[in-house]
N, C-alpha and C positions, 0 to 999 in steps of 0.2 A: 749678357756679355759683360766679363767681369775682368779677364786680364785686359793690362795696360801693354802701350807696343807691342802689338801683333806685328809680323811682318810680311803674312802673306794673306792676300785676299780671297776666299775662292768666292766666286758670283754663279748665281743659279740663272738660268735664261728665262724661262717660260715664266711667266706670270710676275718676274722680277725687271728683268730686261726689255724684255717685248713681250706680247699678247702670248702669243703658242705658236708654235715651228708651223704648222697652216698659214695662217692671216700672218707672220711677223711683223705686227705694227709695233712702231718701236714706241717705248715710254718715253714722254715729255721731258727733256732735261737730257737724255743719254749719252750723248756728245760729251757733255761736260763732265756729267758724272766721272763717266768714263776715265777723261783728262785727270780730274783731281784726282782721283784714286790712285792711279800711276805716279804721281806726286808722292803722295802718303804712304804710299806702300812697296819697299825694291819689289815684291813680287805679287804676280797677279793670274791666277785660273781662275778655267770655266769648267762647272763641276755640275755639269747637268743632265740629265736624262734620252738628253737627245745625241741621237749617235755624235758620230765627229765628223763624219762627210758630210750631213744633214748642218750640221750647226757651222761648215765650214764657209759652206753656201749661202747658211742666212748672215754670217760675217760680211759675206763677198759683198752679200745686198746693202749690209745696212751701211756699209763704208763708201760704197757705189753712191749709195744717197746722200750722202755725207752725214749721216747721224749719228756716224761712229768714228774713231779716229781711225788712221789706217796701221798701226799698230795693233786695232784688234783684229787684222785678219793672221796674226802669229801666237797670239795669244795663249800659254801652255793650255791643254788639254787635258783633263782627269778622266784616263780608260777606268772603273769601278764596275763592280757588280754587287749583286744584294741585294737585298730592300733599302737599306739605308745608306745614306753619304758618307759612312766612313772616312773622317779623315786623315786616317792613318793610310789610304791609297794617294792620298799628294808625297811625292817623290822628296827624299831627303829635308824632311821636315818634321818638327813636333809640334803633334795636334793641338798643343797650347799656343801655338806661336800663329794658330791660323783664326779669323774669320769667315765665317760662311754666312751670307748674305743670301736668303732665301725667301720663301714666304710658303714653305708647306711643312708645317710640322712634322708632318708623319714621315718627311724623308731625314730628319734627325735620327745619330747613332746614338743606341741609349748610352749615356758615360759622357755626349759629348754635346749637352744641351749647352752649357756657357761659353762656348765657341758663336752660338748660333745668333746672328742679329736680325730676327723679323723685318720683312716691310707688307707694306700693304700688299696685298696681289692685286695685280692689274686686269682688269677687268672690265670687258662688255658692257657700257658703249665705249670702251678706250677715250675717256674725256682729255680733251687737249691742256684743263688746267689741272691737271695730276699732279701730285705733290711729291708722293712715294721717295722717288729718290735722291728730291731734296733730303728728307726728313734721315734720310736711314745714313746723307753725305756727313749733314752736322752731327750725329751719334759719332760716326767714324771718327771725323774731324776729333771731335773729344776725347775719343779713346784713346788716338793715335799720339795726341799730344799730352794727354795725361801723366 
């Protein structure tokens, strides 16, 4: 990830956010993450594999539980198809101007790797002291301010 002020964030769900649209156990820290990002960034989607009724509902839950703000049950929604996350389907924006916070390489558009910021994928036993997205907050943090 190499440009500086990005303005729009898109987040991957499954393995970045919560475990996988089955069990959505949400990752340690989410809440907050969540928060600052909406700080950092005028704009913020969710750019992931899982339908949008599906991912509407695990919104509904994770807000319900309060691990999420209640802002993310409005949150824009990226309709795409393809193999890859193409970010030229986020709506009146340039793909420089965006962040994609994932953790599966293989759903990179090829062209549009330094868009993309890794974090660990979250994963079975869903450990309570996960770190993930702290680590992937303070990268942002730096980028954003850079």
């Amino acid at each position: 990830m190499k440009k500086a002020n990005p303005t729009i964030l898109a987040l991957d769900l499954e393995g970045t956010l919560i475990s996988n649209a089955m069990s959505q156990i949400p990752r340690p820290g989410l809440h907050y993450f969540l928060n600052r990002c909406a700080l950092l960034f005028p704009r913020m989607v969710m750019f992931t594999t899982v339908r949008e009724d599906k991912f509407r509902q695990i919104a509904r839950l994770l807000v319900e539980e309060n691990v999420a703000p209640e802002w993310f049950l409005d949150i824009e929604y990226i309709n795409w198809q393809g193999e890859t996350k193409n970010l030229e389907f986020v709506p009146a924006a340039l793909v420089s101007d965006i962040v994609l916070v994932d953790d599966f390489e293989k759903y990179l558009h090829p062209g549009q790797e330094a868009q993309w910021m890794q974090i660990d994928y979250f994963d079975y036993p869903y450990p309570d002291d996960d770190t993930g997205l702290f680590k992937v907050l303070q990268k942002l943090e730096t980028l954003v301010v850079a």
